[in-house]
Backbone bond lengths (Angstrom), bond angles and torsions (degrees), N, CA, C in turn:
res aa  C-N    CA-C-N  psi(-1)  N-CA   C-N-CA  omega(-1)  CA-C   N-CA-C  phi
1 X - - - 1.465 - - 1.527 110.91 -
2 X 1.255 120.36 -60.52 1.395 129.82 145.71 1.615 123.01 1.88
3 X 1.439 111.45 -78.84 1.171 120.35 -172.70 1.547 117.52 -69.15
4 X 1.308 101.19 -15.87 1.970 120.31 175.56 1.691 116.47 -73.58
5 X 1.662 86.81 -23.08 1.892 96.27 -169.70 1.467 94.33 -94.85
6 X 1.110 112.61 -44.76 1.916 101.48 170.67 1.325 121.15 -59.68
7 X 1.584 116.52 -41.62 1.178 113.29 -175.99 1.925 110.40 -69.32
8 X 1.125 98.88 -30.70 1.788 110.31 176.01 1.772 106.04 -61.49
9 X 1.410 114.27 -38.64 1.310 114.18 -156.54 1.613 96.35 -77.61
10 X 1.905 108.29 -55.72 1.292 101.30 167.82 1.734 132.21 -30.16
11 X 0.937 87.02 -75.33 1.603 103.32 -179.72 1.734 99.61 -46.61
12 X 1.202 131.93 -18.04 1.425 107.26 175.46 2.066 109.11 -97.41
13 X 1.393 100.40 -12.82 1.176 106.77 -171.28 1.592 102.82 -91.68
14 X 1.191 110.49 -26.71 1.703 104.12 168.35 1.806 99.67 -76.23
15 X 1.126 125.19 -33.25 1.139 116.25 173.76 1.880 138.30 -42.87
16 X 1.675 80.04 -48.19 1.331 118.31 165.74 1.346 121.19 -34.17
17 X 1.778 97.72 -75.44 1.377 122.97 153.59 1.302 132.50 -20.84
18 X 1.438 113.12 -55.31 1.448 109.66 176.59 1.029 120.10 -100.76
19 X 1.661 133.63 3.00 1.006 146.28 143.82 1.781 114.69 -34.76
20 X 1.500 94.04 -60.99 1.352 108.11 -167.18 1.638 119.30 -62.44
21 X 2.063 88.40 -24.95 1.387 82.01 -175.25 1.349 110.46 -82.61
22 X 1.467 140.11 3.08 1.484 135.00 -148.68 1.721 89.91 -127.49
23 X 1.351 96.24 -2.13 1.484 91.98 170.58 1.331 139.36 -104.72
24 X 1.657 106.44 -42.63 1.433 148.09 139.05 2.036 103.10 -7.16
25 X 1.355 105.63 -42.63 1.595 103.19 -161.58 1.478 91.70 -101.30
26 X 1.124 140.68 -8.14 1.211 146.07 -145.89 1.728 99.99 -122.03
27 X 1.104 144.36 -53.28 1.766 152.87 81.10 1.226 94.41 25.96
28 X 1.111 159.25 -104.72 1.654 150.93 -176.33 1.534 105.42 -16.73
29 X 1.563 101.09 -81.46 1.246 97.22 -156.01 1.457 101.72 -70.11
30 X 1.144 136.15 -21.57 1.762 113.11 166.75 1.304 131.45 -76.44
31 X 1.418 121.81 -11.68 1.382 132.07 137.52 0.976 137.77 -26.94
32 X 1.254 93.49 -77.74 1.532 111.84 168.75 1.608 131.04 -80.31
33 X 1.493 140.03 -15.35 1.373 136.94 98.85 1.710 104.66 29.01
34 X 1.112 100.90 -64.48 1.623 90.09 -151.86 1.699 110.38 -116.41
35 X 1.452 102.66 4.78 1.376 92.43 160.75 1.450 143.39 -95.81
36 X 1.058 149.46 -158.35 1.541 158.92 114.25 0.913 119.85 8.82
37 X 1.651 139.65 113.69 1.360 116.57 178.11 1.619 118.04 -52.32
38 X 1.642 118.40 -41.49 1.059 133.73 171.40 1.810 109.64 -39.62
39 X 1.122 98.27 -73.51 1.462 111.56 -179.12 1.587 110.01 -33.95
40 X 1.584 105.08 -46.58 1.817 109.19 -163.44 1.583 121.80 -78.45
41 X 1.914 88.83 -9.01 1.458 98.92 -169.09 1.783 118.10 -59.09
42 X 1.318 101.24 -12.47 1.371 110.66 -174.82 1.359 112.18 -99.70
43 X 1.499 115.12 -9.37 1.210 124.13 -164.05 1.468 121.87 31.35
44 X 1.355 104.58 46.63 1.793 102.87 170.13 1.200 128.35 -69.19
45 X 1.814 102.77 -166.63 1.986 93.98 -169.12 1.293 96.55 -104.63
46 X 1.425 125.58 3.22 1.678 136.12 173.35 1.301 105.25 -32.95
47 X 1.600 115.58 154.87 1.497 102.92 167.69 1.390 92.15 -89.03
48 X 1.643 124.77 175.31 1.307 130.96 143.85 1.302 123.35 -62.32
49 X 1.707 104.17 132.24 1.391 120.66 166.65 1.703 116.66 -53.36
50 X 0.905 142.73 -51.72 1.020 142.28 -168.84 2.172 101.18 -146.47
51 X 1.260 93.61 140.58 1.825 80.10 -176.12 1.897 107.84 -109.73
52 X 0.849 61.12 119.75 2.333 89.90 -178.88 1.814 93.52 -69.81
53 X 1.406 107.88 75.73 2.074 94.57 168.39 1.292 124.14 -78.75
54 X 1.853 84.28 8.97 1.808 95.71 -173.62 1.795 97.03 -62.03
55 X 1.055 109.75 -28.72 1.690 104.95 -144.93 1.787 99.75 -86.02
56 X 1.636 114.57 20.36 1.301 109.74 169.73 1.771 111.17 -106.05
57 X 1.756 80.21 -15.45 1.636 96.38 174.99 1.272 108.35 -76.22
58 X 0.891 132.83 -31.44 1.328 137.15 -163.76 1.691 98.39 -86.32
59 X 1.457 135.19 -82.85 0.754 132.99 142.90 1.542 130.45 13.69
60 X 0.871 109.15 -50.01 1.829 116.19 -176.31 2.189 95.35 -92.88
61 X 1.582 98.39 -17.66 1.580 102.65 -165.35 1.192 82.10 -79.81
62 X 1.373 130.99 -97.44 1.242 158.48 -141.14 1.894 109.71 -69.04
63 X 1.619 99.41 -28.69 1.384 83.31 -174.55 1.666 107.90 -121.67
64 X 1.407 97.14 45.84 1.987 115.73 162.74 1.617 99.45 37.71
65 X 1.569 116.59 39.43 1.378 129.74 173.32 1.545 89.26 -51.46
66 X 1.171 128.19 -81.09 1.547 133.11 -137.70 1.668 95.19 -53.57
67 X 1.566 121.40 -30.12 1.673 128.09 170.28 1.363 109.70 -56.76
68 X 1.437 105.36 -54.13 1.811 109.99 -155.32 2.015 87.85 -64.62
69 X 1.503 106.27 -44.01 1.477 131.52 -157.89 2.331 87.75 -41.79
70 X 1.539 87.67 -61.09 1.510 88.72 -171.03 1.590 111.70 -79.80
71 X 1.109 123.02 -15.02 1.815 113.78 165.81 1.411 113.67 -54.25
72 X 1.810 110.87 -42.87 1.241 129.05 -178.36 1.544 118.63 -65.14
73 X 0.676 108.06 -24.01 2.296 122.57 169.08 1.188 87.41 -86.63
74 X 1.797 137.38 -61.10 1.798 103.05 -162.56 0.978 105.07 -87.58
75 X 1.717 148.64 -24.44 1.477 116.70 174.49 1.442 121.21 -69.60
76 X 1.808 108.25 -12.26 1.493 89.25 176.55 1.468 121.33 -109.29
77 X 1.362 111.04 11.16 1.518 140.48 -152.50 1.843 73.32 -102.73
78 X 0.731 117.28 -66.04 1.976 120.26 -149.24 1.291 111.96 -73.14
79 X 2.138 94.64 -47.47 1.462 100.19 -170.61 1.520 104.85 -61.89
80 X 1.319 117.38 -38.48 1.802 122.09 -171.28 1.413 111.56 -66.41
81 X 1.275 115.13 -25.77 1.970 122.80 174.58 1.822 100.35 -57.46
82 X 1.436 86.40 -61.51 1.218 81.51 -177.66 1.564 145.74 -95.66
83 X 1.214 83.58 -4.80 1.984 94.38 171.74 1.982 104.82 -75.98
84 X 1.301 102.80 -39.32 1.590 91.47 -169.69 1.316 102.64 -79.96
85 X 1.424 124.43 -25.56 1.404 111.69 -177.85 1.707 118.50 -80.16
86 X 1.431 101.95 -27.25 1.871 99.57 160.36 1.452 111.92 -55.78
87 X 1.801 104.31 -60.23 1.417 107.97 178.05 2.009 118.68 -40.96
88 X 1.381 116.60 -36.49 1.155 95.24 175.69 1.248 119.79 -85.45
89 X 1.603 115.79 -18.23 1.996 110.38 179.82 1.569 101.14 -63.36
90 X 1.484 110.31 -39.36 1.532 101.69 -165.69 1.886 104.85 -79.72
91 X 1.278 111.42 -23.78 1.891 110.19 -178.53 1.714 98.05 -78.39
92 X 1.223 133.02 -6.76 0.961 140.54 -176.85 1.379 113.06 -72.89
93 X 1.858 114.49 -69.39 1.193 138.49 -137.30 1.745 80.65 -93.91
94 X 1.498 124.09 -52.97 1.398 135.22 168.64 1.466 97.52 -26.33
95 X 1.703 143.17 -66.14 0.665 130.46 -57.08 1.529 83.01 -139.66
96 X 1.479 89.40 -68.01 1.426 118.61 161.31 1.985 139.45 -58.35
97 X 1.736 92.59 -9.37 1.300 119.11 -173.58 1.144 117.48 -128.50
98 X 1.105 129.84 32.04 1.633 153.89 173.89 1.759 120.52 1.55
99 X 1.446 122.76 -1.36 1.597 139.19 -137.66 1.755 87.54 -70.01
100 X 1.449 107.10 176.21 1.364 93.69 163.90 1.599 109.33 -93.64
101 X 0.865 138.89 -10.07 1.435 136.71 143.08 1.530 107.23 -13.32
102 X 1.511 104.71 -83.70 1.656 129.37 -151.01 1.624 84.98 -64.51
103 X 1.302 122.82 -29.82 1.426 104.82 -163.86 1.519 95.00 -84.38
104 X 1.065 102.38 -80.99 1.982 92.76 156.90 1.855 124.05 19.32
105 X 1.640 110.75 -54.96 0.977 115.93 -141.73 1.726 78.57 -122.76
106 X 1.179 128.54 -6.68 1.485 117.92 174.67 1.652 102.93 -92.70
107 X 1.279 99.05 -39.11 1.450 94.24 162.32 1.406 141.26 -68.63
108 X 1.365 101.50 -34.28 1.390 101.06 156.84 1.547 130.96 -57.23
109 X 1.022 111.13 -51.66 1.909 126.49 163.96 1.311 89.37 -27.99
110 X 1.434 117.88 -103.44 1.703 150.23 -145.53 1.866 88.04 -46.18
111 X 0.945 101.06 -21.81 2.198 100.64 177.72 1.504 83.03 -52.77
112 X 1.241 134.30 -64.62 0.961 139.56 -155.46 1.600 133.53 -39.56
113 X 1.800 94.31 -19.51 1.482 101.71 174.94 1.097 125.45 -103.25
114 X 1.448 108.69 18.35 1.603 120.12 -175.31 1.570 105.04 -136.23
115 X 1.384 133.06 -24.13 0.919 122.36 174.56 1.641 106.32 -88.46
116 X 1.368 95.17 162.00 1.856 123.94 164.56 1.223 130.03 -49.85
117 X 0.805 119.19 145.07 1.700 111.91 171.00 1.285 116.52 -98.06
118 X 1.255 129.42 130.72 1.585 138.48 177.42 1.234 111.19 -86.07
119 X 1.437 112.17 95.49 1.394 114.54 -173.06 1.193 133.40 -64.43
120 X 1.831 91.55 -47.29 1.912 125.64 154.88 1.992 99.94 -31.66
121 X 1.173 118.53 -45.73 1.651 111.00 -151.26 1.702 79.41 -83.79
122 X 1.658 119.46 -56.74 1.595 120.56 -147.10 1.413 95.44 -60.60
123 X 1.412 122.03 -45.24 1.553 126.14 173.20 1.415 121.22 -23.17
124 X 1.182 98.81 -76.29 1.941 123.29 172.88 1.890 97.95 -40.25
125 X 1.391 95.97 -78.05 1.837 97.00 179.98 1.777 122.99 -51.72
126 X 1.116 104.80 -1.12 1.436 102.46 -165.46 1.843 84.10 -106.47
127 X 1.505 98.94 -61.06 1.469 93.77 -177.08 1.938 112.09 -49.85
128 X 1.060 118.49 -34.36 1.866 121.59 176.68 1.001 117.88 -51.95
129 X 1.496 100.91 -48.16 1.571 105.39 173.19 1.565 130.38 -96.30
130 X 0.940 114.53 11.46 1.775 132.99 162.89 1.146 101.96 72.09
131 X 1.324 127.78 58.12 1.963 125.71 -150.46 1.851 76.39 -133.92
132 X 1.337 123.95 -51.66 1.637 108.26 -174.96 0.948 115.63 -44.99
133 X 1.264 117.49 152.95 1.717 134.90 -174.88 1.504 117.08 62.42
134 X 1.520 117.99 17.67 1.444 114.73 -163.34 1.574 95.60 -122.56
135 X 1.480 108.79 149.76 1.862 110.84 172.77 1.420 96.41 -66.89
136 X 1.598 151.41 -57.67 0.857 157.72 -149.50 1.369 108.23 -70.65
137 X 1.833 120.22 -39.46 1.608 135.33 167.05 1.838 96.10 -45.30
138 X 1.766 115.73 -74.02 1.209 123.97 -163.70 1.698 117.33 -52.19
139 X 1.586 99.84 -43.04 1.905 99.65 168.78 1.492 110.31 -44.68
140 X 1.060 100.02 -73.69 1.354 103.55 179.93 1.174 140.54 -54.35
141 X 1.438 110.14 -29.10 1.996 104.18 139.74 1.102 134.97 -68.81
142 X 1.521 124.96 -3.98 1.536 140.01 151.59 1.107 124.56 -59.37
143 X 1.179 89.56 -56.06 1.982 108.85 -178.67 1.213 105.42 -54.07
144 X 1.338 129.12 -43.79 1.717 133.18 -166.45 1.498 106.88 -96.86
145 X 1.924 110.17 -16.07 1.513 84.98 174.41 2.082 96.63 -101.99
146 X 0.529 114.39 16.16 1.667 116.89 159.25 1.723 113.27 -63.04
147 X 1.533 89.87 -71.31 1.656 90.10 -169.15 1.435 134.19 -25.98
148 X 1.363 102.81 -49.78 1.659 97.43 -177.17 1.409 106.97 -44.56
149 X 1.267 117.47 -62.14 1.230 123.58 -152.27 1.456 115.68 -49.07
150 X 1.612 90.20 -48.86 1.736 92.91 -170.76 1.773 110.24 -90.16
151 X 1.484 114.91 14.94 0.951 101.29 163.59 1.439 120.39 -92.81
152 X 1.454 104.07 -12.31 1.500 99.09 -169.57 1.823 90.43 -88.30
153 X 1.296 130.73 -27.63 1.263 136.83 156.73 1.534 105.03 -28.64
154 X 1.128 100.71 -104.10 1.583 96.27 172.97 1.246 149.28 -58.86
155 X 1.627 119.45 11.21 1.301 139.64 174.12 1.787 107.86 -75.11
156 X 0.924 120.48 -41.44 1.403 138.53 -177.12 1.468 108.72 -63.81
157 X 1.676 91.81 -68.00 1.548 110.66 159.32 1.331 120.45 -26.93
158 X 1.141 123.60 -65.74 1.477 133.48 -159.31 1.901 101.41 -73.76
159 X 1.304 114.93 -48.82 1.399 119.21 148.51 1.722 132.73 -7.23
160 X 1.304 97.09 -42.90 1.378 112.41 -157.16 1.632 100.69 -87.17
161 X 1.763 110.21 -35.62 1.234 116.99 -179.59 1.560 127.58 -36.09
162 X 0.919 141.30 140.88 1.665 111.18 153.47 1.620 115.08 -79.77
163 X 1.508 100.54 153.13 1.408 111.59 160.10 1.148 134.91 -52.70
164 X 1.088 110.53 -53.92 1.277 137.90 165.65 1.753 107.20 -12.25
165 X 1.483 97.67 -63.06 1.525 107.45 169.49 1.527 129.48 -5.04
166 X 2.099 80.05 -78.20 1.347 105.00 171.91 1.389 131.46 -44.63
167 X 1.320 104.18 -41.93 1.540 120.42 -172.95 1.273 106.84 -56.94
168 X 1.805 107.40 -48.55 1.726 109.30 -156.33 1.342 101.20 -88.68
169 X 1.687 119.58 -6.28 1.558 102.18 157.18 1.726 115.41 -83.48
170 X 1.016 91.06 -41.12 1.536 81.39 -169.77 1.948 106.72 -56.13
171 X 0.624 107.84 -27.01 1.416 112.53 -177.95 1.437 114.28 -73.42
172 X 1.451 104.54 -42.04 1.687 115.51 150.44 1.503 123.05 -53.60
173 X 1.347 121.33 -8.36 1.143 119.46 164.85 2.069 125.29 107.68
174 X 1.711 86.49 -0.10 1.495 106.99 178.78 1.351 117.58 -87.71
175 X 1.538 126.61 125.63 1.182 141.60 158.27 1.330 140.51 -48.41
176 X 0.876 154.93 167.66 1.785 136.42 -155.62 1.372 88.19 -77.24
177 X 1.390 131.40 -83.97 1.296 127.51 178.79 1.289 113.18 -10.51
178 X 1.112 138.33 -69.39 1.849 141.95 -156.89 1.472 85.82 -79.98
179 X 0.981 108.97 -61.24 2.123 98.29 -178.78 1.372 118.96 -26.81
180 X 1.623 91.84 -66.91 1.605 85.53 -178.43 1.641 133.66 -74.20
181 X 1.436 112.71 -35.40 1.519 125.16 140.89 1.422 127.13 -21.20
182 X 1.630 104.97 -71.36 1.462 104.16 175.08 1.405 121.11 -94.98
183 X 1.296 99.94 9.47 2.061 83.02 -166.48 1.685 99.55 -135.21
184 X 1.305 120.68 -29.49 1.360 136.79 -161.84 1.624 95.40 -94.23
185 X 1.352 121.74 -87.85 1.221 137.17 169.93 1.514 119.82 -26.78
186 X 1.178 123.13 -20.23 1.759 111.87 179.54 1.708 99.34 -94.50
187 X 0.905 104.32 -17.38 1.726 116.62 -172.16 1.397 101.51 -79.26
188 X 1.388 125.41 -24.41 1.805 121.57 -158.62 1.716 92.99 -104.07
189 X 1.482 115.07 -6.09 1.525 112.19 171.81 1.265 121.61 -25.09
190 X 1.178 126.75 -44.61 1.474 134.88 -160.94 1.513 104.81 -92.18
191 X 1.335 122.57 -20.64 1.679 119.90 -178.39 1.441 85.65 -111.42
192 X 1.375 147.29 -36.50 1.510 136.94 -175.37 1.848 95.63 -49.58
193 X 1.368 108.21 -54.54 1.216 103.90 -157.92 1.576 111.43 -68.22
194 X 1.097 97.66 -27.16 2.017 102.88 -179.67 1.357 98.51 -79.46
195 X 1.071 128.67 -21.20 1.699 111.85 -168.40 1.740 93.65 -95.40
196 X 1.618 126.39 -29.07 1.311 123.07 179.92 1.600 102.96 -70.11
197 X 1.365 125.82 -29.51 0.977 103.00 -168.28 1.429 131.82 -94.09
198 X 1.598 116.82 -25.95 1.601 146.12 146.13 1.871 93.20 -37.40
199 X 1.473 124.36 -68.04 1.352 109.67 -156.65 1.291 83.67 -66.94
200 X 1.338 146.17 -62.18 2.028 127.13 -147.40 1.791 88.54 -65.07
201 X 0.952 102.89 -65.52 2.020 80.54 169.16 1.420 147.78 -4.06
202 X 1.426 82.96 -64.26 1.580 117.78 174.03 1.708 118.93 -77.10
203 X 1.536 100.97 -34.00 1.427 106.64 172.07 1.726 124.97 -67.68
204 X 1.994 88.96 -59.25 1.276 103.63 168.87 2.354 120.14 -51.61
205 X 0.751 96.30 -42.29 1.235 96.76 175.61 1.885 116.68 -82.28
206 X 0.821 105.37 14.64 1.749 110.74 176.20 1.534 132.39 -97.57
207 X 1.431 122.71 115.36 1.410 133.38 -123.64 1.752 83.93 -126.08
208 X 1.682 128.75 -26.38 1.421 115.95 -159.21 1.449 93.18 -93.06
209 X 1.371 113.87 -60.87 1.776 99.79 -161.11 1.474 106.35 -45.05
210 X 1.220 108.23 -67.94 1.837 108.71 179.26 1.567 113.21 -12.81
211 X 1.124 76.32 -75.76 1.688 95.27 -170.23 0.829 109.61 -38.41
212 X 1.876 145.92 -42.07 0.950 153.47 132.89 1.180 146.33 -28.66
213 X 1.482 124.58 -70.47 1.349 127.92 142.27 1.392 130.66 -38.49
214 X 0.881 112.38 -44.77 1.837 114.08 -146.81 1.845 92.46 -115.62
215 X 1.083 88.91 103.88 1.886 101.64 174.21 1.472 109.29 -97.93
216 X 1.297 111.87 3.07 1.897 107.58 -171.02 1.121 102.26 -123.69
217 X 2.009 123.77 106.71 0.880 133.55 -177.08 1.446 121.50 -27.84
218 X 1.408 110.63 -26.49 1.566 115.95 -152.50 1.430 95.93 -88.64
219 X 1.199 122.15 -34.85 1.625 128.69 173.95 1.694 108.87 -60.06
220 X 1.415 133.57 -6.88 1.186 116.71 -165.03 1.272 133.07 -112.42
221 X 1.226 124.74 151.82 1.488 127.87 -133.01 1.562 86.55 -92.18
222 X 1.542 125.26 -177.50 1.018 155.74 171.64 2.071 99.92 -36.79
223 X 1.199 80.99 -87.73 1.830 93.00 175.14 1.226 121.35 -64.47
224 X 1.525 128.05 17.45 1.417 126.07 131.24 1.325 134.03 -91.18
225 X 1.836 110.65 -29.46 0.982 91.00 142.85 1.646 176.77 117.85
226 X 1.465 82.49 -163.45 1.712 89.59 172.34 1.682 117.24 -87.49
227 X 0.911 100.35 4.03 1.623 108.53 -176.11 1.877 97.98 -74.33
228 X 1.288 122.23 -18.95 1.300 128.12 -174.35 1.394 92.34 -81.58
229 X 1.079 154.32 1.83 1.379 136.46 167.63 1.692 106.04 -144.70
230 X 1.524 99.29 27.41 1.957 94.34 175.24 1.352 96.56 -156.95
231 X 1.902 119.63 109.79 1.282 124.79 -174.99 1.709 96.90 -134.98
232 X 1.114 92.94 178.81 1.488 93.53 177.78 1.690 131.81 -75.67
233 X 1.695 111.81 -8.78 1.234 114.99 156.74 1.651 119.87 -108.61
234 X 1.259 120.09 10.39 1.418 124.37 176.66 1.901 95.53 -153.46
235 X 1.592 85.67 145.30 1.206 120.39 162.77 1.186 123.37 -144.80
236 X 1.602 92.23 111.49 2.197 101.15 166.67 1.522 119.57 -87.77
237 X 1.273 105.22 67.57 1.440 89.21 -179.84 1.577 141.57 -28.44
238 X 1.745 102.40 -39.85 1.208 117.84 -164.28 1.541 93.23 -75.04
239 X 1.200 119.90 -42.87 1.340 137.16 -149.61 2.425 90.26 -73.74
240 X 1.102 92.73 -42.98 1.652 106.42 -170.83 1.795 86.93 -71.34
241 X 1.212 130.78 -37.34 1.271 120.16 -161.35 2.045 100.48 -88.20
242 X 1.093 103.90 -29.95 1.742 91.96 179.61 1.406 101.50 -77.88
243 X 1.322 116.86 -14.08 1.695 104.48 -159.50 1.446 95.59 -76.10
244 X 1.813 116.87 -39.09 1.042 122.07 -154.68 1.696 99.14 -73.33
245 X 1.504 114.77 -22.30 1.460 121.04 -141.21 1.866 74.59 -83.59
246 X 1.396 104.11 -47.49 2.050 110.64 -164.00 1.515 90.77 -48.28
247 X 1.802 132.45 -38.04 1.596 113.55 -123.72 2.198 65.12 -101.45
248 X 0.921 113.14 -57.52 1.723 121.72 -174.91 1.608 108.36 -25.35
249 X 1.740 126.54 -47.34 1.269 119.13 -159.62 1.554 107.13 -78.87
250 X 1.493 112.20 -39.73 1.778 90.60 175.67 1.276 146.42 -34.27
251 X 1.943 88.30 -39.48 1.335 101.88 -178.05 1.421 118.37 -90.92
252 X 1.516 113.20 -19.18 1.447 99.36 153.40 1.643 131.53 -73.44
253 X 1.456 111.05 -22.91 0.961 118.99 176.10 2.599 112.64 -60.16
254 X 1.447 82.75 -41.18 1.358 104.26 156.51 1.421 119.87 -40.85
255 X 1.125 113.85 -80.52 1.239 141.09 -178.73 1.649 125.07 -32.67
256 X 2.064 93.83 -48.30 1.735 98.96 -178.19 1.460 102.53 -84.37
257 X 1.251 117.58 -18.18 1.514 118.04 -169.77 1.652 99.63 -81.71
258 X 1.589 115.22 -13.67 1.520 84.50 -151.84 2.015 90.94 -126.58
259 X 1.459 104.32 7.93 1.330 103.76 -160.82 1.537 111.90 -70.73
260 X 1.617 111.65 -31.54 1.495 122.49 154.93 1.290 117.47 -27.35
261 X 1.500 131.40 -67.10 1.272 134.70 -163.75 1.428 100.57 -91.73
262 X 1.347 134.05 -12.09 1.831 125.09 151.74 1.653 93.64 -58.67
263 X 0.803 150.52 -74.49 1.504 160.27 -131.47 1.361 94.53 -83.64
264 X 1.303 135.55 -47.90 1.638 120.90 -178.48 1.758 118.21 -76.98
265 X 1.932 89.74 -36.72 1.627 89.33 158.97 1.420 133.58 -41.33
266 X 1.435 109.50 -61.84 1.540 121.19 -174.77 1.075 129.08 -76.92
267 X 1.987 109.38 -8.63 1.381 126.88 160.34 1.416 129.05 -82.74
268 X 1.405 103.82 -22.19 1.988 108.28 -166.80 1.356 79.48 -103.47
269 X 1.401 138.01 28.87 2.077 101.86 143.95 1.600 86.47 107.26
270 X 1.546 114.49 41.22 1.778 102.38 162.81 1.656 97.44 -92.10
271 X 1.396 112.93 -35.57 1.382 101.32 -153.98 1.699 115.41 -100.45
272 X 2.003 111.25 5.80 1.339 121.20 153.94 1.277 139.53 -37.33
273 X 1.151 131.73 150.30 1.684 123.22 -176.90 1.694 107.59 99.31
């Protein structure tokens, strides 16, 4: 009994631990959010003396938030339409057609969530095709870095279906198109929505492509930015901590609304097979 209560206590005190650490950074920047530039320069764990909410006003003034605010809904608004809905024609067709080809080519995809990105190669191809510096360039490197993920998401998923399905439409007189539209697709609701909502997650919170691609302030998302008030001869701390605090709440706001349907996704048979 003994050795169960230590091992219980541990395990809540390492818990503790990493609690503290994912919180600790999170506690900064809302702290500091609301103080003094003076005050923030140190970025301590102090509370604020008095709280400055000017500096979200300012912030949204000076650093064309309400712009970056709406770049940040269409690259992750568009790229997620369309990455999960490729991801399911192709976890589908993979899916349902077992060849060593298709397996071949499911494996190849799903590489995708473990390997690197070659920036050196995307550079060259991005510059060829006149897609750098463009909103339309950045979707479309969203869209393609989505897929893996949610195909192996919905590969499992699609598994779970019966065949049968298929049969009694096609026999009903429906074409691959209407199959998967009407008969396939209302069924993947529950993994569509977990894989849409992890990628706008994943989109909205993404600091490298930008940074990369997109050299024209006016193109830039939320989490670029903060670079408007943090250069190499000035730092607003306070000013870097509301921006971060404005670009942070969507996605939590995201997050509590949508964490239900992550949890039924990854439970009813996305991640089987």
């Amino acid at each position: 009994m003994q050795p169960k209560i230590i091992q219980r206590a541990g395990a809540h005190t390492a818990a503790i631990l990493i609690s503290l650490i994912m919180i600790i950074p999170v506690y900064l920047i809302i702290t500091n959010a609301f103080k003094s530039a003076a005050q923030a320069s140190s970025m301590g764990i102090e509370l604020p003396t008095n709280f400055y909410f000017e500096n979200f006003t300012t912030v949204i003034d000076k650093g064309k938030l309400a712009t970056s605010f709406l770049n940040s809904v269409l690259y992750a608004s568009v790229s997620t339409i369309l990455g999960t809905l490729f991801a399911a024609m192709a976890a589908y067709v993979l899916s349902r057609n077992p060849t060593r080809l298709n397996r071949f080519v499911y494996f190849f995809l799903i590489m995708g969530i473990a390997l690197p990105v070659n920036f050196f190669t995307l550079t060259k191809i991005m510059q060829v095709t006149h897609l750098i510096n463009t909103k339309a360039g950045i979707i479309i490197l969203y869209t393609a870095t989505q897929i893996p993920f949610a195909v192996f998401l919905m590969y499992g998923f699609i598994d779970s279906v019966p065949r049968e399905l298929d049969e009694a439409a096609i026999i009903d007189g429906c074409g691959p198109v209407q199959l998967f539209v009407r008969i396939i697709l209302p069924l993947l609701t529950p993994v569509l929505v977990t894989a849409g909502i992890l990628n706008f997650l994943g989109v909205w919170n993404d600091f490298l492509l930008p940074l990369y691609y997109l050299n024209n302030s006016a193109n830039w998302p939320m989490t670029l930015a903060v670079y408007n008030f943090f250069g190499q001869y000035q730092q607003n701390w306070n000013l870097v901590s509301a921006d971060i605090l404005l670009t942070i709440l969507p996605v939590i706001v995201i997050y509590l609304f949508g964490q239900r349907f992550i949890l039924s996704g990854l439970t009813s048979g996305a991640v089987k097979g």
